[in-house]
Backbone bond lengths (Angstrom), bond angles and torsions (degrees), N, CA, C in turn:
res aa  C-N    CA-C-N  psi(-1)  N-CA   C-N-CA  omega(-1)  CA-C   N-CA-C  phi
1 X - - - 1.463 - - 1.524 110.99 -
2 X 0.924 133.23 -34.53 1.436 165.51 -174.19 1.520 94.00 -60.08
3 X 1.210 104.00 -85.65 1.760 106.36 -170.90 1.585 103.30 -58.75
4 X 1.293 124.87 -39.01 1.599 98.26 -170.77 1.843 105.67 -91.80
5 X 1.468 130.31 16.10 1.320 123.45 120.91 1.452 129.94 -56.54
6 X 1.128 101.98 -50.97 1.447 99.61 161.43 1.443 132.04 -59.15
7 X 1.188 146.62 -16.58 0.981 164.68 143.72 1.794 116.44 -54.58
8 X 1.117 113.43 -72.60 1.427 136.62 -176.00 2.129 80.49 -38.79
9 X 1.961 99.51 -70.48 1.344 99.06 -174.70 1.611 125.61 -37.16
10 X 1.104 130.97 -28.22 1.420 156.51 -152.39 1.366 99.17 -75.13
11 X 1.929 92.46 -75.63 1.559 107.88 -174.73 1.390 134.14 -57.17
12 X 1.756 118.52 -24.23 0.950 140.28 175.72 1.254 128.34 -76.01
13 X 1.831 98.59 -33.75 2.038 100.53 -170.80 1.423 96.64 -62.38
14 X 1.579 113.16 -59.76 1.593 102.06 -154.40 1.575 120.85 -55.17
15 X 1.367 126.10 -29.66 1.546 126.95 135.18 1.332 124.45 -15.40
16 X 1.167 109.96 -64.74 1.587 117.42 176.21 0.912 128.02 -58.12
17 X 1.445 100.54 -29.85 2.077 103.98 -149.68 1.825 80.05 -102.82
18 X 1.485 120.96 -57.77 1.283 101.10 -167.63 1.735 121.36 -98.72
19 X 1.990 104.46 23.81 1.230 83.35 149.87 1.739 132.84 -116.33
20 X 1.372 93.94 49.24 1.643 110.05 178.14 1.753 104.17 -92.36
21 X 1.438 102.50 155.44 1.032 102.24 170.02 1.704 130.71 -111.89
22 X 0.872 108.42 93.95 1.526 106.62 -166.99 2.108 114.76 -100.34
23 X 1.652 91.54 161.62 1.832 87.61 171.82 0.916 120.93 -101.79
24 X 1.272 126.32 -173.99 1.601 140.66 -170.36 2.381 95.80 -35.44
25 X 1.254 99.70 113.54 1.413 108.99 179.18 1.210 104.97 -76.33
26 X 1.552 117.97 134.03 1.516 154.63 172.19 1.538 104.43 -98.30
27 X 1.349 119.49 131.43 1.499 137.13 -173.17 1.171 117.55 -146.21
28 X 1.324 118.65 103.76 1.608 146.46 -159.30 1.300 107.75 -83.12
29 X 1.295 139.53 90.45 1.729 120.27 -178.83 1.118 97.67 -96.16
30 X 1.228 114.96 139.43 1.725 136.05 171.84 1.721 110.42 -134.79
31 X 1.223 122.30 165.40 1.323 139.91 171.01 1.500 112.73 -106.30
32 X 1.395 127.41 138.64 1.361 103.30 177.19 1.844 98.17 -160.01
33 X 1.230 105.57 156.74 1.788 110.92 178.96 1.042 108.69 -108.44
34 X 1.607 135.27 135.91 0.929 133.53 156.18 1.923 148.34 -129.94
35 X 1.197 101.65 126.61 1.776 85.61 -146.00 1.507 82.76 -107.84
36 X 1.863 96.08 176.34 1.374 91.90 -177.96 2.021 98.27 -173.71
37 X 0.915 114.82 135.12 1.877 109.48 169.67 1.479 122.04 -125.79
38 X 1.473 95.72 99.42 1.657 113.12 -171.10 1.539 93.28 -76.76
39 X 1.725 121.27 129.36 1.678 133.39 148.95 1.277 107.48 -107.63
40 X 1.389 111.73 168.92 1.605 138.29 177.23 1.398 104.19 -163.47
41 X 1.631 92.26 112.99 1.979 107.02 -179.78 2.029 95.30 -98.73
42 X 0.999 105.40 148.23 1.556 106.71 178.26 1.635 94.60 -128.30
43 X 1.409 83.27 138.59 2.059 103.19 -170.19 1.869 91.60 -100.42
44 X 1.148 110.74 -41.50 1.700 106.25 -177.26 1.457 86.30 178.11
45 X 1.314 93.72 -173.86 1.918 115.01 -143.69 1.480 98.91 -62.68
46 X 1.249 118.90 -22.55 1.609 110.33 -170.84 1.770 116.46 -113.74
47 X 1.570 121.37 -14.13 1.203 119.08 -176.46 1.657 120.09 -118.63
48 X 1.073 140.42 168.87 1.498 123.94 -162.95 1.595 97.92 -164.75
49 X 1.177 122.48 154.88 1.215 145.44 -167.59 1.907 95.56 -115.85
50 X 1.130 124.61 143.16 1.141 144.24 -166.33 1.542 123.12 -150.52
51 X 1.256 116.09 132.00 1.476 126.62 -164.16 1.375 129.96 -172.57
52 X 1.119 110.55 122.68 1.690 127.14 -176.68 1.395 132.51 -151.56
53 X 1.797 106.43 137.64 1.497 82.63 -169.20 1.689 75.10 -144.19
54 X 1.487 105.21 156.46 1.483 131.28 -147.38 1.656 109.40 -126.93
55 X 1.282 135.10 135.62 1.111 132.29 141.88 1.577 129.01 -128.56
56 X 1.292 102.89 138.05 1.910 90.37 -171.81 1.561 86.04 -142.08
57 X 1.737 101.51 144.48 1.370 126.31 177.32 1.152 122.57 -113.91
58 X 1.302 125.47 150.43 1.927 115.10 -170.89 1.249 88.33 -106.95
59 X 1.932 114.55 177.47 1.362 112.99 169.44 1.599 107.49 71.16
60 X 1.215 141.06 -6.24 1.487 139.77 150.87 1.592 75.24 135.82
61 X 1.425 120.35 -81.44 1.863 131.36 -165.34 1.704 107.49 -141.56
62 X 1.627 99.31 5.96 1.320 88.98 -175.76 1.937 138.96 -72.59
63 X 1.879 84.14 -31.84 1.515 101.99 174.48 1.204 99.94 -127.91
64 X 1.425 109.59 165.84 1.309 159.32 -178.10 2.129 107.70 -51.70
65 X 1.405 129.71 105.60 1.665 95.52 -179.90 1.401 93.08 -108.24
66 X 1.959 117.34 -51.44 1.198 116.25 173.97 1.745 98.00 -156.59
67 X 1.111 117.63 -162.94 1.498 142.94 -159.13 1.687 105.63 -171.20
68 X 1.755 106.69 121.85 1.836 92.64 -172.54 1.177 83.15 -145.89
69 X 0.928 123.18 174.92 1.590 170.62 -151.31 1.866 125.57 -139.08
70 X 1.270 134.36 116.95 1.523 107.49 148.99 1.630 94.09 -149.66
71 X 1.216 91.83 179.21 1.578 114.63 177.28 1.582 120.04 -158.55
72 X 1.306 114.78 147.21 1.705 98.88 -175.88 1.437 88.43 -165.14
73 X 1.854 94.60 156.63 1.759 100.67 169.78 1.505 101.41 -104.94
74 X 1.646 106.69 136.31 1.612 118.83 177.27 1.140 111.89 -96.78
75 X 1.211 125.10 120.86 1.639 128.08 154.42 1.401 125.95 -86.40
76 X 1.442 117.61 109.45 1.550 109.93 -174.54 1.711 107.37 -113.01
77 X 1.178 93.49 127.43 1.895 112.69 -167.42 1.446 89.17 -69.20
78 X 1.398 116.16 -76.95 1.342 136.13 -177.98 1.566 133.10 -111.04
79 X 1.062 153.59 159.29 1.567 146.15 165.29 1.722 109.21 -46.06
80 X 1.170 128.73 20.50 1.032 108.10 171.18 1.494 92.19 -142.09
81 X 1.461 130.04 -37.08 1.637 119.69 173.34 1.360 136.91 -85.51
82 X 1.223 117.20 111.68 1.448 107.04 175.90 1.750 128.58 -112.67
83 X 1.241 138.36 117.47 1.125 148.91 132.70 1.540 148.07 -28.81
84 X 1.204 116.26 87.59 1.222 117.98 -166.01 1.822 113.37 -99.52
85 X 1.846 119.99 148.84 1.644 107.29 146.91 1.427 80.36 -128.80
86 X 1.302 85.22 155.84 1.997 94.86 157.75 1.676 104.51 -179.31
87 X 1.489 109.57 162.18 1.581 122.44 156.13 1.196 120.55 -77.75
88 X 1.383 106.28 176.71 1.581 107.55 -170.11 1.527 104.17 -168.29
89 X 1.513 145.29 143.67 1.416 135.20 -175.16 1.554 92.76 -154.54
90 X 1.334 86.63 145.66 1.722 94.49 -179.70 1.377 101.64 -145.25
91 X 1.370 126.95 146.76 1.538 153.14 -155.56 2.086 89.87 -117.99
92 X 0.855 116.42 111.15 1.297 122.53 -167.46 1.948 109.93 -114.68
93 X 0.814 134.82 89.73 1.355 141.90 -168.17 1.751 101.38 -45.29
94 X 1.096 99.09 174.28 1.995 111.23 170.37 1.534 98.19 -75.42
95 X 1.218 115.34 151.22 1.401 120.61 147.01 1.970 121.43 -82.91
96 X 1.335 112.05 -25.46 1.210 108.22 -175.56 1.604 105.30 -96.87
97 X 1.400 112.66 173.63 1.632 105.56 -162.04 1.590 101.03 -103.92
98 X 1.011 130.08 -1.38 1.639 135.42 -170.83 1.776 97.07 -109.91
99 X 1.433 126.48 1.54 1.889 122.25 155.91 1.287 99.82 -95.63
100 X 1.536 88.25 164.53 1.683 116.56 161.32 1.298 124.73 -121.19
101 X 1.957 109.08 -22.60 1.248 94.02 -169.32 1.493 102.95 -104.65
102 X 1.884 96.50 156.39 1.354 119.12 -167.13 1.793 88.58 -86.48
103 X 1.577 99.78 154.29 1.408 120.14 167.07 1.448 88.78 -107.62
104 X 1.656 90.66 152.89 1.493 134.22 -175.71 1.229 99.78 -112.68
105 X 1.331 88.97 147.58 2.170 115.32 -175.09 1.300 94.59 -143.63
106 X 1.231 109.21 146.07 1.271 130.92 170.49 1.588 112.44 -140.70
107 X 1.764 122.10 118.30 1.193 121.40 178.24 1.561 124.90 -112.17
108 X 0.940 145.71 150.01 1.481 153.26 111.67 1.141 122.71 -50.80
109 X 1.567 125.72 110.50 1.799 113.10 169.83 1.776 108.00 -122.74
110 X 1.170 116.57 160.72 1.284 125.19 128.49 0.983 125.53 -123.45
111 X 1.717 113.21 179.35 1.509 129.13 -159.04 1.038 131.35 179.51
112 X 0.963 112.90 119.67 1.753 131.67 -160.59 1.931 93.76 -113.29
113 X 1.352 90.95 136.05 1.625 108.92 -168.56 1.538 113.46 -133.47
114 X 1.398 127.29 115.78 1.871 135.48 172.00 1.234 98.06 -122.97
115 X 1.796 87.15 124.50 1.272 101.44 160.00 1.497 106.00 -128.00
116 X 1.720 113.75 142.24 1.237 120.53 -162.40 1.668 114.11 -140.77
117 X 0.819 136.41 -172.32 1.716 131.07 161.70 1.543 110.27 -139.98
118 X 1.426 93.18 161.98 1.259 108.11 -171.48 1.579 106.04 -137.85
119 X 1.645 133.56 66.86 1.158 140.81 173.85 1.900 78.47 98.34
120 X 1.362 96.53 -130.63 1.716 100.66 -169.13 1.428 99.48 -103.46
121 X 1.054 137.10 18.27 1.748 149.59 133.83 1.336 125.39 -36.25
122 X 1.145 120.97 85.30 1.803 108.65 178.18 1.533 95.87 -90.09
123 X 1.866 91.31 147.51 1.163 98.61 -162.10 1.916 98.01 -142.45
124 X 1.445 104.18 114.74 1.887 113.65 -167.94 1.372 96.06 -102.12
125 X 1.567 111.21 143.70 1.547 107.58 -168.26 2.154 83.78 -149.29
126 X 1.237 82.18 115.80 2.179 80.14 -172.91 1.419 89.46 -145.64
127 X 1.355 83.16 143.31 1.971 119.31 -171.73 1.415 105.67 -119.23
128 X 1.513 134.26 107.46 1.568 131.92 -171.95 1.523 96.77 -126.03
129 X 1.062 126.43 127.12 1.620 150.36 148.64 1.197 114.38 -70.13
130 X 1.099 104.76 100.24 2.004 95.87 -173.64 2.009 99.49 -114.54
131 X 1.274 99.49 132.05 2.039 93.95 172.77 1.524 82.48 -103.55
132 X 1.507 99.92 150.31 1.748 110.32 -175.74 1.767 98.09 -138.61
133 X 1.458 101.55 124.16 1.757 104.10 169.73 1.711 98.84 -98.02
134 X 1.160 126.29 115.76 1.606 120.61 178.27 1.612 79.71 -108.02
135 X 1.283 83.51 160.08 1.688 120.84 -175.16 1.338 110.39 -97.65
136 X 1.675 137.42 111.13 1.304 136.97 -157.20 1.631 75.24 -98.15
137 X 1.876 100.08 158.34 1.291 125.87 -179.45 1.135 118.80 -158.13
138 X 1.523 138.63 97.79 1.250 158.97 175.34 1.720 128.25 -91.03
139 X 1.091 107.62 129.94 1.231 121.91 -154.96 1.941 112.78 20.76
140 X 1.583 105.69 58.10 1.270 114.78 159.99 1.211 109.27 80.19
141 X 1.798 113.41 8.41 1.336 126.62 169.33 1.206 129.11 -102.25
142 X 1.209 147.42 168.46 1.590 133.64 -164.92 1.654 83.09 -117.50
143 X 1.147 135.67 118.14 1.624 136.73 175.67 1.177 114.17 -106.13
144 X 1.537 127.41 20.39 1.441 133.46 111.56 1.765 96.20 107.85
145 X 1.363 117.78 16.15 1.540 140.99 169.56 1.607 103.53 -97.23
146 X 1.521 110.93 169.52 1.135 129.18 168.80 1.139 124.67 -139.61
147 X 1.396 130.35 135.06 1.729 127.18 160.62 1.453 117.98 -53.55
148 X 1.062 140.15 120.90 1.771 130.61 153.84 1.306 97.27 -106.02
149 X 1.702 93.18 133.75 1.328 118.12 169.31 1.602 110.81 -144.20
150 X 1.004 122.89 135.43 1.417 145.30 164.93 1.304 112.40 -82.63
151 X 1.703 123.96 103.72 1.344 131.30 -179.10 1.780 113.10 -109.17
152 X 1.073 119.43 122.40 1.468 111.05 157.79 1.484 109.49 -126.43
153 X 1.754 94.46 159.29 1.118 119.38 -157.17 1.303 122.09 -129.84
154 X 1.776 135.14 130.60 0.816 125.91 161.27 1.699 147.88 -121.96
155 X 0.755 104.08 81.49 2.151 114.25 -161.26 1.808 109.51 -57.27
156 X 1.302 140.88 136.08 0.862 156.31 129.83 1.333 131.40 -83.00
157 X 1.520 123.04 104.21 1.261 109.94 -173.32 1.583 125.19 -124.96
158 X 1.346 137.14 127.53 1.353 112.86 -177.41 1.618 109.86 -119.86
159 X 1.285 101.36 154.53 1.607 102.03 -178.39 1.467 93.74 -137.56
160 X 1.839 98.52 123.82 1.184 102.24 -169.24 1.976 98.69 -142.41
161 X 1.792 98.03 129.82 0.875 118.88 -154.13 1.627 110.88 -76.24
162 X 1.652 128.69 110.22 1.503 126.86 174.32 1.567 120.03 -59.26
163 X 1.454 100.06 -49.58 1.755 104.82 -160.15 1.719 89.26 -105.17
164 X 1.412 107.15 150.71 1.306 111.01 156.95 1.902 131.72 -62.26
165 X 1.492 115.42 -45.87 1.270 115.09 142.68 1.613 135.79 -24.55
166 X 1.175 114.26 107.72 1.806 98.34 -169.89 1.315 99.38 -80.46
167 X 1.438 133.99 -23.35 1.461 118.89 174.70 1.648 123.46 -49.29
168 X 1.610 100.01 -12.61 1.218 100.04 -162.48 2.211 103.85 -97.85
169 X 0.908 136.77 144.14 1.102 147.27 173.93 2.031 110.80 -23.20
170 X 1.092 115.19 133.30 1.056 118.55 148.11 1.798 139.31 -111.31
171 X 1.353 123.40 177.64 1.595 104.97 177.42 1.146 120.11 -128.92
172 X 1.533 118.67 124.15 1.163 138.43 -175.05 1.708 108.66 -94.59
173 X 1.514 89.34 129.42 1.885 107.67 164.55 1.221 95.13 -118.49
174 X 1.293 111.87 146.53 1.863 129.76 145.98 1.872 118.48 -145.69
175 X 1.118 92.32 158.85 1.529 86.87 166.60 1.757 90.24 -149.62
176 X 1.504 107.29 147.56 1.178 111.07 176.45 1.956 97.04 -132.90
177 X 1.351 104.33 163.44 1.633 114.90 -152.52 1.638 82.38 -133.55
178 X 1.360 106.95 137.28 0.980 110.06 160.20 2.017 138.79 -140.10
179 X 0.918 134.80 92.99 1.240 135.50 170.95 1.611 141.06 -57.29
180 X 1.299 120.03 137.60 1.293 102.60 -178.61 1.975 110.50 -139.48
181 X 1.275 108.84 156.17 1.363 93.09 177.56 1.467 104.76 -142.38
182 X 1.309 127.28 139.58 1.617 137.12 167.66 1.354 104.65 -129.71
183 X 1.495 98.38 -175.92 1.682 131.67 121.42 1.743 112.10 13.79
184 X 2.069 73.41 -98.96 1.453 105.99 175.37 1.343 142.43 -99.19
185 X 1.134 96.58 47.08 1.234 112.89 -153.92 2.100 82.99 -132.08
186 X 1.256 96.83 107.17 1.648 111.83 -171.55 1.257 119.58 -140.89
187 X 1.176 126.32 -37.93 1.439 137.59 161.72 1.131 133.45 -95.40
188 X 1.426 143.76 -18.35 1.105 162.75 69.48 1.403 165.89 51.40
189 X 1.422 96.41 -33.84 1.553 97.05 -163.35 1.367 130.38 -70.55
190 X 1.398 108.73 -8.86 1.182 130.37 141.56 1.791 117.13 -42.15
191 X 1.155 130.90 111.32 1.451 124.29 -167.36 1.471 99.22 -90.43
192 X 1.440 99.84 -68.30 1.631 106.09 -136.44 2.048 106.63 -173.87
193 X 1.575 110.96 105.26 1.343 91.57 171.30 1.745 118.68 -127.28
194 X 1.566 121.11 145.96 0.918 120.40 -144.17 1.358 107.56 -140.39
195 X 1.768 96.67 103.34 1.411 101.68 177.71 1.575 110.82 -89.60
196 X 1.772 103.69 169.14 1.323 117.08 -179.16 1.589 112.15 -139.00
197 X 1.104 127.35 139.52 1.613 127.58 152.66 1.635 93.83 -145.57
198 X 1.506 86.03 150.61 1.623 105.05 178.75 1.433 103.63 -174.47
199 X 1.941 111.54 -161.91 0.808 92.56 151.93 1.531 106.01 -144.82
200 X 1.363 124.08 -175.41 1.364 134.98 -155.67 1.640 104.79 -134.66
201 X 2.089 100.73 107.99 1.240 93.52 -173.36 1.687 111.71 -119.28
202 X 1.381 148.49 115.48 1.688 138.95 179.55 1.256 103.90 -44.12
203 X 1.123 130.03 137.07 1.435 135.71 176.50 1.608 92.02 -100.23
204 X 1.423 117.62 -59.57 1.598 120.22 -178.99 1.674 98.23 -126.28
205 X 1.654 97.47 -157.92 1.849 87.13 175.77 1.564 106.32 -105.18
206 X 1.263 115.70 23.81 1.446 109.89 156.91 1.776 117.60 -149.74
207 X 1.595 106.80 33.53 1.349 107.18 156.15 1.556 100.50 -155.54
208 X 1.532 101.61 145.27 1.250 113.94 -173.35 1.650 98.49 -154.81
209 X 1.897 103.77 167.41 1.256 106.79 176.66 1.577 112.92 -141.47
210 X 1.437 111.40 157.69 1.446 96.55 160.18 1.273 106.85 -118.94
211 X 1.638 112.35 -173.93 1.898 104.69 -150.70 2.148 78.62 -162.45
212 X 1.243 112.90 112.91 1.361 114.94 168.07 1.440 125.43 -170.77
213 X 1.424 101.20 -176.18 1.394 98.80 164.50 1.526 129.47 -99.12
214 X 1.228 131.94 138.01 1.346 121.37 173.30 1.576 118.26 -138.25
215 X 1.108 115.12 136.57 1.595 103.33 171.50 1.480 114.34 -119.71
216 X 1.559 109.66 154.66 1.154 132.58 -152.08 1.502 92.99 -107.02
217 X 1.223 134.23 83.57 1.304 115.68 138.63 1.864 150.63 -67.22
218 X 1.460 122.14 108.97 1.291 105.62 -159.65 1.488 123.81 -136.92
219 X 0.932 123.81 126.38 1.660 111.07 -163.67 1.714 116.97 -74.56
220 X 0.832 136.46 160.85 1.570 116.91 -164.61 2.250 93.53 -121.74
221 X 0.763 109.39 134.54 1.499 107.56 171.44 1.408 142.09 -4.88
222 X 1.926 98.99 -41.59 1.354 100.45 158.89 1.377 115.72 -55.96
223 X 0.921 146.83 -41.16 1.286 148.60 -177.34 1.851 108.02 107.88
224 X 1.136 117.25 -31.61 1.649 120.69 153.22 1.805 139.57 -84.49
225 X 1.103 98.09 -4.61 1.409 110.28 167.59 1.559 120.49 -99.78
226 X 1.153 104.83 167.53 1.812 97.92 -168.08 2.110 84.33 -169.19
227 X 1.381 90.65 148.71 1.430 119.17 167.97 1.641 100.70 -117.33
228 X 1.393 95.34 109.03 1.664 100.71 162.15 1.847 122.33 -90.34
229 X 1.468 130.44 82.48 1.717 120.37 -155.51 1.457 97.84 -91.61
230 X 1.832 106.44 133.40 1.230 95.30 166.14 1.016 96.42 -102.89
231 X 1.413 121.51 145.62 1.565 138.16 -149.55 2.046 101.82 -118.56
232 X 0.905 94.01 138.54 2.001 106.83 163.73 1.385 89.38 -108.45
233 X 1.284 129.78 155.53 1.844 148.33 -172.49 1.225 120.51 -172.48
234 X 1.182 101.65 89.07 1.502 128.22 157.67 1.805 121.14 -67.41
235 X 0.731 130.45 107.99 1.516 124.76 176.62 1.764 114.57 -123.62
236 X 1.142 125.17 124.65 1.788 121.04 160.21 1.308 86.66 -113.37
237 X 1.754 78.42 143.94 1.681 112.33 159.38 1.630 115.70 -121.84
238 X 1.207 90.72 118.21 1.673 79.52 177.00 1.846 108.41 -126.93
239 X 1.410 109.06 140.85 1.250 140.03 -148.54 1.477 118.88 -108.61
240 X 1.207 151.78 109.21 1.287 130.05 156.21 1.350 115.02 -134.33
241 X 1.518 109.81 65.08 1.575 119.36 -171.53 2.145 76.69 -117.54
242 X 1.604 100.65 159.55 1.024 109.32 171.37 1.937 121.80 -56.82
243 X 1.294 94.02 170.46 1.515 85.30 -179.20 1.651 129.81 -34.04
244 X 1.690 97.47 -63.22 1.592 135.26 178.08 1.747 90.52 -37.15
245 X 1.350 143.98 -25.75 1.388 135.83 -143.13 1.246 97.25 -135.22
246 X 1.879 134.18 1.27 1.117 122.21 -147.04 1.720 92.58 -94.78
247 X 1.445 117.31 -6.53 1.838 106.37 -176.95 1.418 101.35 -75.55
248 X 1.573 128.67 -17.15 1.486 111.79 -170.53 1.497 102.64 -78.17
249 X 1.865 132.14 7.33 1.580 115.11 -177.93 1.438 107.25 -72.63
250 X 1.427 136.38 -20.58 1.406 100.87 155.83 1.566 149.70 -120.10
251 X 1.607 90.88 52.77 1.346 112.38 163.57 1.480 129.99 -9.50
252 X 1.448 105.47 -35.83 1.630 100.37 -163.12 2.040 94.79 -113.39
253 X 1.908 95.62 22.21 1.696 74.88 174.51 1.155 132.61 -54.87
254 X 1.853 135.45 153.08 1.528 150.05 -147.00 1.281 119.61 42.60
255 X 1.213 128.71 -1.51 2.007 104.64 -140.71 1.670 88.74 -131.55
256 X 1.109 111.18 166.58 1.097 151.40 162.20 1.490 116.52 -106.44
């Protein structure tokens, strides 16, 4: 079921994405850091507790981009499928330099999660539906409306092992794609896509990190503007599900 979402997703974006009509494209380069500490509590062999909270800075560490939150309950059928619902809220800074106040988000997601191999290649393939209420804000005021938008998502990730030693580091690629649809959402629907390389090292057998580069490509509403972020990415995951459960600690790789 999995792959022919994935598929269906495939055939459809480039439709989407290039049959909008947009003008002469604007491309924003920025620098930005982003940290983040993914957990997973396990109640018994099939359900899991889930948790993450995020910070990313523009300007390398100089300003403010957002601060988030999520949480979700996991259902795992088997060692390789996992099932997610959960909330999620994010504190979203101004984009212009003369505000202060942050917009508010409020999410709903699900998420369906495969993890599979490919020789000694692990290979994470996760599909998240997120509904998002963002908080509209006019001249630095909250005017007491909301955006709804319907986002889905799709991440590919591989972690592929250099040294034979597992103490020793391995290297992770992903890119995750993302779509969204509303209202207002007209120029656009193209969100946001987000590559990754780094690498991914166990500190113990239930905390680990990855350490890379990623950039944020994202189209902004007009439908001709775009923020290109080159990203620093810090991530911990920390784990205390039994061994058999320990590939789901980084569940929440790239995303916000």
């Amino acid at each position: 079921m999995l792959k022919n979402v994935v598929r269906v997703f495939f055939i459809l974006f480039p439709l989407i994405f290039f049959g909008q009509v947009h003008a002469e494209k604007e491309v924003n380069n920025q620098t930005q850091t982003w940290f983040s500490l993914n957990t997973n509590l396990k109640f018994n062999e099939h359900w899991l507790l889930l948790a993450d909270f995020h910070v990313r800075r523009n300007d390398f560490l100089n300003q403010d981009s957002f601060y988030f939150v999520r949480s979700g309950v996991a259902y795992v059928p088997n060692s390789k499928v996992l099932l997610v619902l959960g909330y999620a809220h994010m504190w979203l800074a101004p984009t212009k330099h003369d505000w202060n106040t942050f917009s508010d988000e409020n999410r709903v997601y699900q998420q369906a999660q495969l993890s599979s191999k490919i020789g000694t290649i692990s290979v994470l393939q996760r599909v998240r539906n997120e509904q998002r209420w963002q908080e509209k804000i006019v001249n630095d005021e909250p005017i007491g409306e909301n955006r709804f938008t319907d986002r889905v998502r799709y991440l590919l990730s591989f972690n592929i092992p250099i040294f034979k030693r597992s103490s020793m580091p391995s290297l992770v690629v992903s890119d995750e794609i993302l779509i969204h649809f509303g209202k207002e959402v007209v120029y656009n629907t193209f969100d946001q896509n987000r590559f990754f390389i780094g690498i991914k090292q166990n500190v113990s057998p239930k905390l680990s990190f990855d350490f890379g580069y990623m950039n944020v490509y994202q189209q902004k509403y007009s439908g001709y503007q775009y923020d290109s972020n080159q990203t620093l990415r810090l991530f911990f995951y920390y784990n205390n599900s039994f061994k058999n459960l320990t590939h789901f600690s980084h569940h929440t790789s790239g995303d916000e």
